[in-house]
N, C-alpha and C positions, 0 to 999 in steps of 0.2 A: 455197585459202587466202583468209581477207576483213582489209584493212586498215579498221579503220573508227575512225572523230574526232566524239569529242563535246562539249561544256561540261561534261555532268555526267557523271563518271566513275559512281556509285555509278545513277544509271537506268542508263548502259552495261550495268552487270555487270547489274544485275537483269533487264533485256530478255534478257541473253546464257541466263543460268540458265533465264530460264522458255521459251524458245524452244528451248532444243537440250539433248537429255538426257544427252548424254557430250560438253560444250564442252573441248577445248584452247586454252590461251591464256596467250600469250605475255607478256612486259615490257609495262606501260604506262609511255608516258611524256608528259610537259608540252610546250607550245611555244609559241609566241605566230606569230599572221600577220602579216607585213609588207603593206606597200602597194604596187602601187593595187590589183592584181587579188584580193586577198583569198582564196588558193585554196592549200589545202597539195598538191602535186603528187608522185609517186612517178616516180622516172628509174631505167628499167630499160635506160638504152644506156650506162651508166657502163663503163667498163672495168676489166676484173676483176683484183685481184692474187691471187686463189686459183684454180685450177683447174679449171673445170665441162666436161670434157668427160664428152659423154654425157649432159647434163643440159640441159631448156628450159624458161625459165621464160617464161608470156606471161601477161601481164595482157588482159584483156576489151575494155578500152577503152583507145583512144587519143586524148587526153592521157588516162594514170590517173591523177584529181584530185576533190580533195572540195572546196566551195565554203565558202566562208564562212557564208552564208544556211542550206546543207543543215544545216553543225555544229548554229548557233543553232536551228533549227527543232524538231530533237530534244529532245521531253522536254514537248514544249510539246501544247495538246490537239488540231493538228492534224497533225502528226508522230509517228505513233506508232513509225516504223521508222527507227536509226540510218543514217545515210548510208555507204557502203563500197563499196570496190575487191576484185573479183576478180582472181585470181591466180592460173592454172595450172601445177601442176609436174611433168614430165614426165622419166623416168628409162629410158633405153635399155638394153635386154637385150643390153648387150657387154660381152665382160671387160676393154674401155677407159674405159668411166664410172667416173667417180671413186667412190670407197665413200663421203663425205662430202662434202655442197653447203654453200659456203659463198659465199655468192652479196648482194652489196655493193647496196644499194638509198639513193640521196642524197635527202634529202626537200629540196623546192623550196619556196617560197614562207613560210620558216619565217624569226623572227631570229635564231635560231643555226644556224650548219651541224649536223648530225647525219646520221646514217643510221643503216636499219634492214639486220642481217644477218637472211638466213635463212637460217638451217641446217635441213641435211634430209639424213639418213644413209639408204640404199639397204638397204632393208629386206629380208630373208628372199629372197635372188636369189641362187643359186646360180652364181655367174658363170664358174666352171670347169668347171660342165657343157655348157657352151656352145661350150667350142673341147676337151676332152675326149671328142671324138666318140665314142671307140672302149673308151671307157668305161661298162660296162653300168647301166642306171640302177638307183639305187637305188632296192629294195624299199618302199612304204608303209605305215608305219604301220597294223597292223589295228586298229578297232574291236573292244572289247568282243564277246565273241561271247554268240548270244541265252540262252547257261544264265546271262550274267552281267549286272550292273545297273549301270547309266551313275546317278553318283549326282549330282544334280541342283546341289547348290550347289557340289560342284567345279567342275564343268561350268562354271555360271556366275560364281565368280569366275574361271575364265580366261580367257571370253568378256570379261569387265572388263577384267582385266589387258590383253586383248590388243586393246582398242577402236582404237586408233592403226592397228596390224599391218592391223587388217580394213578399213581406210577406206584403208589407203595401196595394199593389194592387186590394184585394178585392175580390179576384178570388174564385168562391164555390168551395172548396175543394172538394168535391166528385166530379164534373163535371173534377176536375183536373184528380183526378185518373180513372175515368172512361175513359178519352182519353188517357191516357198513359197507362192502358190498354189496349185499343184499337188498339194503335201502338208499343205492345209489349216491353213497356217497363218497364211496369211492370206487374206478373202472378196473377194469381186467389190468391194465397197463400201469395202472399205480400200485393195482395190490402186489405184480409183478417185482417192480422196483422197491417195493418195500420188505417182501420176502429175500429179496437180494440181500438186505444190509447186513451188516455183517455181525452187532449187537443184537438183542433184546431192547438195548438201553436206546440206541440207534432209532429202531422201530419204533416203538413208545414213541420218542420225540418226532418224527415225523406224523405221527399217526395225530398226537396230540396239535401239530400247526394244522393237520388237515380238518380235525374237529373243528376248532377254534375259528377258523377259516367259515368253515361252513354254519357257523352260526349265528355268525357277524352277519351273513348274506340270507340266515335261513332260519329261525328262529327255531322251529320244528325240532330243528339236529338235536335240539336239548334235550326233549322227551325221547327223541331216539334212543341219546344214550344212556339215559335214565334205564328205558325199557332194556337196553342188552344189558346194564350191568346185575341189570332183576334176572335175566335169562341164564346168567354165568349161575347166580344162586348158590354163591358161601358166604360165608358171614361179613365177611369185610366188602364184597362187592354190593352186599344187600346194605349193609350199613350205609356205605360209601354213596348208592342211589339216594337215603332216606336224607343224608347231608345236605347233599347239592337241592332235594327238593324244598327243605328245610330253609335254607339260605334263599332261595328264592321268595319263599312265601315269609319269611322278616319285614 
């Protein structure tokens, strides 16, 4: 997750659009900085009145803070990247995490108090599978079998629908690219340029246009990734496969 602070809302969004091909994005809101330090600051040691167990959130850097100068700098011809905070959130496979983060964040250096919530619901985790030992698991979802045809804009509108679901899944990114290289769906020179970038969050999104791409033109790619997210094999990549084959078969 990135907080970021600009003067110009309207360059914001246009950097966001052309930089990430499936962005989520949250309330924007207004503020003004107070003096002397000039610095809008994120406090994540507040204490909570809703309940996060089973949930961690850690930002990158400590103090998480954007200055004054980075804001102004944005938009201008030697700035061409908004300034922003990283934000890690972390969700444990027990039947004790809460099914809904609602997780209180005080912004510092502002002249109004405000704060930002983040809310983050516990996606596709099966969590009574987990102390249901002796419970045989259930069956998955089969694919299409090969007399039959994977039709390509189903496919990929719930690849769409389910852009969130795949980014929240957990899946090692390079173990991604590694099998879609593998099954030629992406070359030497892409998996190159996509190790390059300089996010997680980055990669995901390029990886996800490259899917999507490839599905529109190739129907197949669907069961691909059906098959790597069965190969990654924890529980929200396995859930996350039984989803998308589920939606299909509606």
């Amino acid at each position: 997750m990135r907080f970021t602070a600009a003067r110009d809302l309207n360059a914001l969004l246009q950097y966001i659009e052309k930089k990430y091909s499936y962005p989520e994005m949250d309330q924007s809101i207004s503020f003004k900085l107070t003096s002397p330090k000039r610095c809008i600051k994120l406090k994540f040691d507040e204490q909570q009145t809703e309940p996060t167990t089973g949930w961690r959130i850690k930002p990158h850097l400590d103090p998480c803070q954007i200055k004054e100068h980075e804001i102004l700098c944005f938009g201008d011809n030697s700035t061409a990247v908004p300034p922003f905070c990283l934000v890690s959130i972390y969700a444990e496979n027990s039947p004790h995490t809460v099914p809904n983060l609602s997780y209180s964040v005080p912004l510092k250096g502002v002249q109004e108090q405000m704060k930002i919530i983040i809310n983050r619901p516990l996606r596709n985790m099966s969590l009574s599978d987990s102390v249901n030992i002796n419970r045989p698991p259930p069956s998955a979802p089969s694919l299409p079998t090969p007399n039959s045809t994977i039709r390509s804009d189903i496919a990929h509108s719930i690849m769409t629908e389910c852009t969130s679901l795949i980014k929240d899944c957990g899946i090692d990114i390079n173990f991604l690219v590694d099998k879609l290289l593998e099954h030629k769906i992406v070359n030497s020179r892409e998996k190159r340029k996509l190790t390059a970038r300089e996010t997680n969050d980055d990669k995901m999104d390029e990886l996800l246009h490259i899917i999507l791409s490839s599905i529109r033109m190739n129907a197949k790619v669907f069961g691909i990734f059906i098959d790597i997210l069965r190969e990654e094999d924890t529980l929200r990549t396995i859930a996350l496969a039984d989803t998308l084959m589920d939606k299909y078969k509606e």
